[in-house]
N, C-alpha and C positions, 0 to 999 in steps of 0.2 A: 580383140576377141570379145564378142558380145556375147552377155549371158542368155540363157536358154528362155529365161521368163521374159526377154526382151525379142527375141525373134520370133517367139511363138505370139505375140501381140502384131508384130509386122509382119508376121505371114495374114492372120487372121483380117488386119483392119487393113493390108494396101496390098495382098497378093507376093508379097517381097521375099524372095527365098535366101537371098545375101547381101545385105546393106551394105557391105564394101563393094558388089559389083554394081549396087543401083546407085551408088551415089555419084559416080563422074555421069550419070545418064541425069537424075537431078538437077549437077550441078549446071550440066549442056543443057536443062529444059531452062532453065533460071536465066538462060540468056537472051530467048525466042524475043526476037523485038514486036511489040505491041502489046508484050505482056503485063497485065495490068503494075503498079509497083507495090501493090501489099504480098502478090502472089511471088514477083519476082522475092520480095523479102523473106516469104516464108521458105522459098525451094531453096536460096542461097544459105541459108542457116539452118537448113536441115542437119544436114553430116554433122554440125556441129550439136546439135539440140540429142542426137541420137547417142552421142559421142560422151555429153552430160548424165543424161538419162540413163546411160551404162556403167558408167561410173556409179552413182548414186547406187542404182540395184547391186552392184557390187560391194560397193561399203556394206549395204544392210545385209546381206547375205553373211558378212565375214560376222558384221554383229551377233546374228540369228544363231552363226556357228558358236560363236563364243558365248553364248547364251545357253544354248544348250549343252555345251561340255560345263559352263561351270552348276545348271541343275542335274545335271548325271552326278558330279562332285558332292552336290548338297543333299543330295538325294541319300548317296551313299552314306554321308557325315550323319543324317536324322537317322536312317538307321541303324547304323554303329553305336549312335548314341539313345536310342528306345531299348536293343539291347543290354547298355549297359545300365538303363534305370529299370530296365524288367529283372535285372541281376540283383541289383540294389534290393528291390523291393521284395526280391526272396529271399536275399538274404536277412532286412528287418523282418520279416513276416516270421523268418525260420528264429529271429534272436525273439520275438516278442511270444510267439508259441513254446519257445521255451521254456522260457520265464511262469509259463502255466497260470500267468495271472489272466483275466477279464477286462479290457481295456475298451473303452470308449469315451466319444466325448458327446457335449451336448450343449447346447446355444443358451442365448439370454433367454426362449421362449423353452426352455427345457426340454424341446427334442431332439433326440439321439441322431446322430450321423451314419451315413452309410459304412463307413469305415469301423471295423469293431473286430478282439482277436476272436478266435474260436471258442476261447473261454471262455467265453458269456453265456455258451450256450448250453456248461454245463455249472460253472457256479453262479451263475444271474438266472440261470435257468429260462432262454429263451434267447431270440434275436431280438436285440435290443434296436436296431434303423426304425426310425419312423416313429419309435414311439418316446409317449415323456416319460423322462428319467423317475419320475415317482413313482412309475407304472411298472416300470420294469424293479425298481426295487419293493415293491407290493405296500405302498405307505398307504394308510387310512387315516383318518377322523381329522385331531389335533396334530396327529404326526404329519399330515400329508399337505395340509394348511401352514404350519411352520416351516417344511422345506420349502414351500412356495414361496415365502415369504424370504424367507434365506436365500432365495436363488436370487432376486432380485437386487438385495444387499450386496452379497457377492459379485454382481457383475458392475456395480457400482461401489464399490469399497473405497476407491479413491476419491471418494468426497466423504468417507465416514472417517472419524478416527480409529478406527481396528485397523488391522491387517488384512490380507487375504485368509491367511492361516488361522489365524486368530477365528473370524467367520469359520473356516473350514473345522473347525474344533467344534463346532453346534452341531453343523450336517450329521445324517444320522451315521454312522460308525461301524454296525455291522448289518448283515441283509441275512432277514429270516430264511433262513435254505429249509426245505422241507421234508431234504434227508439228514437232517438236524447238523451238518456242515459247519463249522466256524468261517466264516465269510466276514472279512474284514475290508473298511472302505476306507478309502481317502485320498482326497481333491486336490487336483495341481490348475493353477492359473493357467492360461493361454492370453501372450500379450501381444496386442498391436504396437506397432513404433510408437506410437503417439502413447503407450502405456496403458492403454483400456483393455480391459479384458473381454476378450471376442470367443474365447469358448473356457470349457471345464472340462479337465480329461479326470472321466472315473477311473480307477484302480480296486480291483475285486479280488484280493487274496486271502487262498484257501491257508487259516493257519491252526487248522484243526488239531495237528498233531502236536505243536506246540501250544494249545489252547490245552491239550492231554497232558502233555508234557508239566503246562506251568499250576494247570490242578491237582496235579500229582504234588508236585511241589509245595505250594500253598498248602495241601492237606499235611505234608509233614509239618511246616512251617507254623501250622495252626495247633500242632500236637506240642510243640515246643511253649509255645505261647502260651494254649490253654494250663498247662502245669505253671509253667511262671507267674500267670495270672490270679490263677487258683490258689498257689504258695503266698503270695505276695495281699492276697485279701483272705486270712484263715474267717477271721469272725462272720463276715458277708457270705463267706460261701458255708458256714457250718450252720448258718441262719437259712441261707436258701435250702441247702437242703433238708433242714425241719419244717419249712413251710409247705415245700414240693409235700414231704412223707406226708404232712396233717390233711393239705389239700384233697390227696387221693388215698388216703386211708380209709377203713371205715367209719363213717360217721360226719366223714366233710361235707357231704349235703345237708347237715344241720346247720353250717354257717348263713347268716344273711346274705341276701342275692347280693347287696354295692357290697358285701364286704369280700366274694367269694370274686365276684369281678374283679376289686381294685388287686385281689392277690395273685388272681389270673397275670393281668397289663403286668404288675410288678415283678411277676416268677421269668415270663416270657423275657422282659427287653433284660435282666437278671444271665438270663439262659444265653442269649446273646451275646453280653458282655464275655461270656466265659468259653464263648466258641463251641457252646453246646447247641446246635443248630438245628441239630431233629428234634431236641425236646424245643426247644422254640417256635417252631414249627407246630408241634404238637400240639402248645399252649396257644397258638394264635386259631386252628383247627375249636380247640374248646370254647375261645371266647365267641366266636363264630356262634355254636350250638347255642349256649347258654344265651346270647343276646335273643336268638330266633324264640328261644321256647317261652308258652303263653304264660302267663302271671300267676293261673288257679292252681297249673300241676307243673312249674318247675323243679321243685323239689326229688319229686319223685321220677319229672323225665332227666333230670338229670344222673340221679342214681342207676339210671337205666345205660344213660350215655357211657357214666364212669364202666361200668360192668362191661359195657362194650369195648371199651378201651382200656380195660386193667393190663393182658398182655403188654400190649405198647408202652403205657405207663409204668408195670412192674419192671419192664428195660431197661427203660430213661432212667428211673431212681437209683437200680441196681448200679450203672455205670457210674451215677453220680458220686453216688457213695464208695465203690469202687478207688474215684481218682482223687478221693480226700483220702483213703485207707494208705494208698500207693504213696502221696507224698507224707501222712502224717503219723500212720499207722491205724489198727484197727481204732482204738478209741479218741480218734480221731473228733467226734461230734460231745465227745465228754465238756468240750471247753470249746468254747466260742473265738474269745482270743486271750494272747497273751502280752503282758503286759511288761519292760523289760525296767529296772527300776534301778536308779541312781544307788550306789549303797551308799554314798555321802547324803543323798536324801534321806534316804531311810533312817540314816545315824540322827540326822537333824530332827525327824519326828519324831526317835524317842524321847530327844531329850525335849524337844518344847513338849510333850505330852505329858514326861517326868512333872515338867515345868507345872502346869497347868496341875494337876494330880497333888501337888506337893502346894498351891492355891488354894485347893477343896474347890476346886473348878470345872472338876472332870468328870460330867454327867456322859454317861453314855450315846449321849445323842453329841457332846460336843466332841469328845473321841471319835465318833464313827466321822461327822464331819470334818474334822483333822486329816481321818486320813484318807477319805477322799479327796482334800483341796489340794492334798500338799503329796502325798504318795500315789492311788489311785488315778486320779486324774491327765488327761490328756491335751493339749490345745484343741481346738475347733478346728483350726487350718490342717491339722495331723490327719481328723478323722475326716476331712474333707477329699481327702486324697483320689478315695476311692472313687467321689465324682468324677475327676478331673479327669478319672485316667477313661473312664466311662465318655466324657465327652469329649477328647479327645480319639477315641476306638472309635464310637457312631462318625466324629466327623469323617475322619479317614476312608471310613466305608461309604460314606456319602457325596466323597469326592468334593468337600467344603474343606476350608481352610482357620482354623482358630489358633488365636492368640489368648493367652490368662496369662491377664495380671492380679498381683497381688497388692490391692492398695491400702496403706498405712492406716492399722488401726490397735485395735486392743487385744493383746493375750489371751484372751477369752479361753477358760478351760473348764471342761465338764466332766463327769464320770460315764465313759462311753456306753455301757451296758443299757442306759436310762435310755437311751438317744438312737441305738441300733436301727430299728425300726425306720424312723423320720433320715436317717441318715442312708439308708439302701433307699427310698424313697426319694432320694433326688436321681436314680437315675430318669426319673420322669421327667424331671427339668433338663438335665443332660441331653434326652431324645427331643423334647421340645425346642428345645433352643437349634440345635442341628437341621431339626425336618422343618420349624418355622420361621426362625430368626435368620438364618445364615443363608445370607445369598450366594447365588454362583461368583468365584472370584471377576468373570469378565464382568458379570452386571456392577458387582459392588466399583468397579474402575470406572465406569461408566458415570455411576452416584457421585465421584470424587472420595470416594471411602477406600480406605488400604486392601489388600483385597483377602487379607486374614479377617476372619470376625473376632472384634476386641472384645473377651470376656473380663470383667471386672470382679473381682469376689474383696470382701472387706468383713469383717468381725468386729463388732465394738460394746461394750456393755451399754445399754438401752437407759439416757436420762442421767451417767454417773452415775448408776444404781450395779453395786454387783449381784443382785439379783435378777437381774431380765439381761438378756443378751440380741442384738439382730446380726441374721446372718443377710449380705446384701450381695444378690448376683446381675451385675448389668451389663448388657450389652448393644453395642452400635448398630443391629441390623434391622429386617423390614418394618418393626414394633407391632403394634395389633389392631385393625383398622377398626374403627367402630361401628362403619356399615356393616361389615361383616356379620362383626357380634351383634347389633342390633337385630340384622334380619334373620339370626338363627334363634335370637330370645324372642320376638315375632312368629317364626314360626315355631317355636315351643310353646306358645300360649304367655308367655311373657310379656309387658311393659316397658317399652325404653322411651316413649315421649316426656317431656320433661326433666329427663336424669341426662345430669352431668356427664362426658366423656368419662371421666375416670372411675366415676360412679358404674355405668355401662360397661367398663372394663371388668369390670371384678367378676362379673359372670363368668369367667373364663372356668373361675374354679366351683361353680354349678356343677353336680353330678348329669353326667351323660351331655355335658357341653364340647362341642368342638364346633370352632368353624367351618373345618372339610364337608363335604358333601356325602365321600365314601370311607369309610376304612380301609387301611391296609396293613400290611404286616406292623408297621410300626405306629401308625399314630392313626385320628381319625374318629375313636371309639367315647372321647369325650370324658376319661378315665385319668390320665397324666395328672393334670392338674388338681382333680377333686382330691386324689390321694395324699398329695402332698398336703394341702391345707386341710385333710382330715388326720395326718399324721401329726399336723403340729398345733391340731385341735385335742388331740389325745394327751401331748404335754401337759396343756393348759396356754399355750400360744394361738397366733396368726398369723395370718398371711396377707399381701397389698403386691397389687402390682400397678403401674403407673410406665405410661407408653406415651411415643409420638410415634404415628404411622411413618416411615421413611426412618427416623432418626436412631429407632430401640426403644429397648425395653429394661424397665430394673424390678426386679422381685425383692421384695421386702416377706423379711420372714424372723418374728420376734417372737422369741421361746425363756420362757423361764429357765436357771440358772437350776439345776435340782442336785441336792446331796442325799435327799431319800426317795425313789420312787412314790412314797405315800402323800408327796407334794403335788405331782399327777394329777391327771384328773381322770387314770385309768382305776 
C-alpha cells in the first residue's frame, strides 16, 4: 500500500496511475535486449527504490502524527498551567491588596518597577513605574542627596561592615502625605544566589491610627512624668517659675537684652525638661522676636511684643503654678527646697558649737559657717542630679545614647541656695553635649567608640585648697573643630591667626557664639555656653574647655567654696 504523497508524485512525474500494475510492465521493459545497461539497471530496481521510498514517507508520516498529538498534549499542559499562575497571581494580588500596604520595588539606579500594589496610589500618592524612588517619596535638598547616596551603599553592603538593615535604619522612615497621613517606610533586600542585592522592595504603611493611638498614650505618659519630674526637682521648678513670673511681669523689659536672652534659652530648654511643651514653644517663638528687633527700640518693641502675648503667657504661668499648687499645695513657692537633716548631725552641731561658744570662739560668722558646713550643706554630686537626669531626657529625645560615670574624687559640699542659679544653668551643657557632642550610635561604631556617649563628671577641691572647688564634665564625642570656631570668630569680626587651638576654643563661650549656621528649637542661638560661664562669673569662678576634634571634649568649671553669699561677686 503506497502512501497518497507517493502516488500523486508518480501520477504527476511518469503518468502512473498504480505502481503495482506498472511494475511487472517495468520489470518486462528492463529485459528489452539492446538496452543500454545503466537503463536496464535503473528499470530493474525500480519496484524496489518505490518500495524504499514508501516506507521512508510512511515512517515520517507516523512521526508527524506523533508529533502533533504530543503538541495538542503541550498545548493543553501551557494552558492548564497559565491558568493556574493567573489563579496564583490573584490570589497574591487579592493577599497583597489586603494588606492595604504600598508595595514596590526599585533597582540600583533607583527606578521603580512596573509591578506595584494599588496602594501606592493612594498612600505614595501616585504610580510609582518608571519613576525614581526619591521622586515618588517627594525628598529634596540634603534629604534627597543622602538617600542617593544610601541607595548606593545599600546595594553594596556586602563589602561594607553594616548590614543591610543597619543601612535601612538611615533611609528616610516616613513619607510626607499631604493629607497629613502617618505613612511609614521600610526596606527589605532582594538577593541573587551569588548574595548581591538586585533590587529593594518599598513597604508604605498607613499607621496613622496607631500614630493616634500611641499620642494618646505618650500624652498621658507625659502627665505622669511631668508630675514626677516636677516633685522630684521642688527647688528648680519653684525657681523656674519665679523667673517665668519676673520675665513676663511688669517691668521685665527693664532687664538687659544678654540678660533677658540668656533667661529666655534657660526658661525654654527648663520648660522642656518638665514636659511643658507649649510654653517652650512659646519661649522659642520670643527668642525668635527679641533676636529680630533693632538695637535703638527694643526695649519698647518688646513691651509691645509682651502685651501682645500676655493671654498666652498669662496661661502658660497660670498652669505652671497650678501643677506646683497640685503636688505641693498653695504655698507651694514660699520655699525653694527642702532640705531633710540627719538628727545625729544636728545633735553633733550643738555640741561642737557648745564646744567652740564654751572657747569664747563663737563669732557669729563662725556659727553661721558651722552650720552651713556641717548641717546646711549638701554634696555637689547630690545637686548635680538634676543635670544628669536633664541629659539623660534631651538624649532620649534625640535618639542618642549616654553613659555617666562618676569618677573618683572629693566630697565637695556647698550650701545649695548660693549655687541655684549656676546649677539650673547646666542644663545648657546638658543640650549642648546631646545636640553637639553625641554622635549617632551607628556613626560612633564606625569611629571604634561604644556606641553610648561616655559622660565623665568628677568633683575635687581646686589645689588642696577647701576654698575653690572644679566641677569637671567630659566626654568621648565629636569634640569642637577649630575651623569651625575660627571661621565663625572671622566672620564675627574676630582674630584667630596666631592663637593656639585651645586658645581658639574658648570662644565658644563668647556671647551670641555658635558654630551652627541656623537656630532651632534647641540650640543654634550662641546663648548655652555664654550662660554658663556668665553664671559662674557671678560666683566669682570660670570656666575652660579643652577638645580634640574626633576624640571629646572636657569643661572645666572652678567656682569658689562660698558659706556667705557676700563672698560673691553678686
Amino acid at each position: 500500500m503506497f502512501v497518497k504523497r507517493l502516488l500523486r508524485l508518480l501520477k504527476r512525474s511518469f503518468e502512473m496511475e498504480d505502481p503495482d500494475v506498472s511494475a511487472p510492465a517495468i520489470m518486462s521493459a528492463a529485459a528489452t535486449p539492446g538496452l543500454p545497461p545503466e537503463a536496464r539497471k535503473v528499470l530493474g530496481a525500480f519496484p524496489e527504490f518505490l518500495s524504499g521510498v514508501n516506507e521512508a514517507l510512511l515512517e515520517n508520516e507516523d512521526r508527524l502524527k506523533m508529533a502533533m498529538r504530543n503538541l495538542s498534549l503541550s498545548s493543553s499542559e501551557l494552558t492548564a498551567t497559565n491558568f493556574e499562575l493567573e489563579r496564583l497571581n490573584m490570589v497574591n494580588r487579592a493577599m497583597l491588596e489586603s494588606l492595604g500596604q504600598a508595595l514596590l520595588f526599585f533597582d540600583h539606579d533607583g527606578i521603580c518597577g512596573a509591578g506595584f500594589s494599588q496602594a501606592c496610589l493612594s498612600l505614595l500618592e501616585g504610580n510609582p513605574a518608571g519613576k525614581h524612588v526619591a521622586d515618588v517619596l517627594r525628598l529634596e535638598g540634603m534629604a534627597r542627596e543622602d538617600f542617593l547616596t544610601l541607595i548606593e551603599v545599600m546595594f553594596s553592603h556586602t563589602m561594607t561592615a553594616h548590614s543591610f538593615d543597619e543601612l535601612a535604619a538611615l533611609a528616610p522612615q516616613y513619607y510626607a502625605h499631604s493629607l497629613g497621613l502617618t505613612v511609614a517606610l521600610s526596606y527589605k533586600a532582594m538577593y541573587a544566589v551569588d548574595g548581591a542585592v538586585t533590587g529593594i522592595l518599598l513597604v508604605a504603611t498607613d499607621i496613622s491610627q496607631k500614630a493616634r493611638a500611641q499620642a494618646e498614650l505618650k500624652a498621658k505618659e507625659e502627665q505622669v512624668l511631668r508630675t514626677l519630674r516636677i516633685a522630684a526637682n521642688r527647688g528648680s521648678y519653684v525657681h523656674f517659675c519665679r523667673i517665668i513670673q519676673s520675665v513676663f511681669s511688669a517691668g521685665g523689659e527693664t532687664r538687659e537684652r544678654d540678660i533677658l536672652k540668656r533667661d529666655l534659652h534657660t526658661l525654654k530648654s527648663m520648660a522642656s525638661f518638665f514636659y511643658l511643651h507649649d510654653l517652650s514653644a512659646l519661649l522659642h517663638e520670643l527668642e525668635d522676636m527679641l533676636e529680630a528687633l533693632p538695637e535703638a527700640s527694643w526695649r519698647q518693641d518688646f513691651a509691645n511684643i509682651r502685651a501682645g502675648y500676655r493671654a498666652r503667657f498669662d496661661r502658660s504661668i497660670d498652669y505652671t503654678r497650678w501643677l506646683g499648687r497640685e503636688i505641693w499645695g498653695d504655698a507651694f513657692e514660699s520655699v525653694e527646697d527642702l532640705i531633710c537633716l540627719d538628727s545625729a548631725q544636728l545633735l553633733r552641731f550643738g555640741k561642737d558649737l557648745r564646744h567652740v561658744m564654751e572657747k569664747g570662739e563663737a563669732s557669729p560668722e563662725i556659727a553661721e559657717r558651722m552650720f552651713f558646713e556641717r548641717v546646711a550643706s549638701l554634696p555637689v554630686q547630690d545637686l548635680l542630679s538634676f543635670f544628669e537626669t536633664q541629659l539623660a531626657h534631651f538624649a532620649e529625645a534625640s535618639g542618642r545614647q549616654i553613659r555617666i560615670h562618676h569618677d573618683a574624687g572629693d566630697d565637695v559640699r556647698v550650701f545649695p541656695d548660693f549655687y541655684r542659679e549656676f546649677f539650673d544653668s547646666l542644663t545648657h551643657i546638658a543640650r549642648n553635649i546631646v545636640d553637639h557632642a553625641a554622635e549617632p550610635p551607628l556613626q560612633r561604631r564606625t569611629r571604634g567608640k561604644p556606641p553610648e556617649l561616655q559622660v565623665h563628671i568628677r568633683t575635687n577641691y581646686e589645689n588642696g585648697s577647701r576654698d575653690k572647688f572644679q566641677l569637671i564634665i567630659a566626654d568621648d564625642g565629636r569634640g569642637i573643630s577649630r575651623e569651625q570656631v575660627s571661621r565663625k570668630l572671622r566672620q564675627k569680626g574676630g582674630a584667630a591667626d596666631g592663637l593656639r587651638d585651645n586658645d581658639i576654643i574658648q570662644h565658644v563661650f563668647d556671647e551670641d557664639f555658635s558654630t551652627r549656621d541656623a537656630a532651632d528649637m534647641h540650640a543654634g542661638r550662641g546663648v548655652g555656653m555664654y550662660v554658663i560661664k556668665a553664671e559662674a562669673q557671678k560666683l566669682g569662678g570660670s570656666v575652660r574647655v579643652d577638645s580634640q576634634e574626633g576624640l571629646g571634649t572636657t569643661l572645666t568649671i572652678s567656682l569658689p567654696v562660698l558659706w556667705d553669699r557676700r563672698q560673691s561677686k553678686r
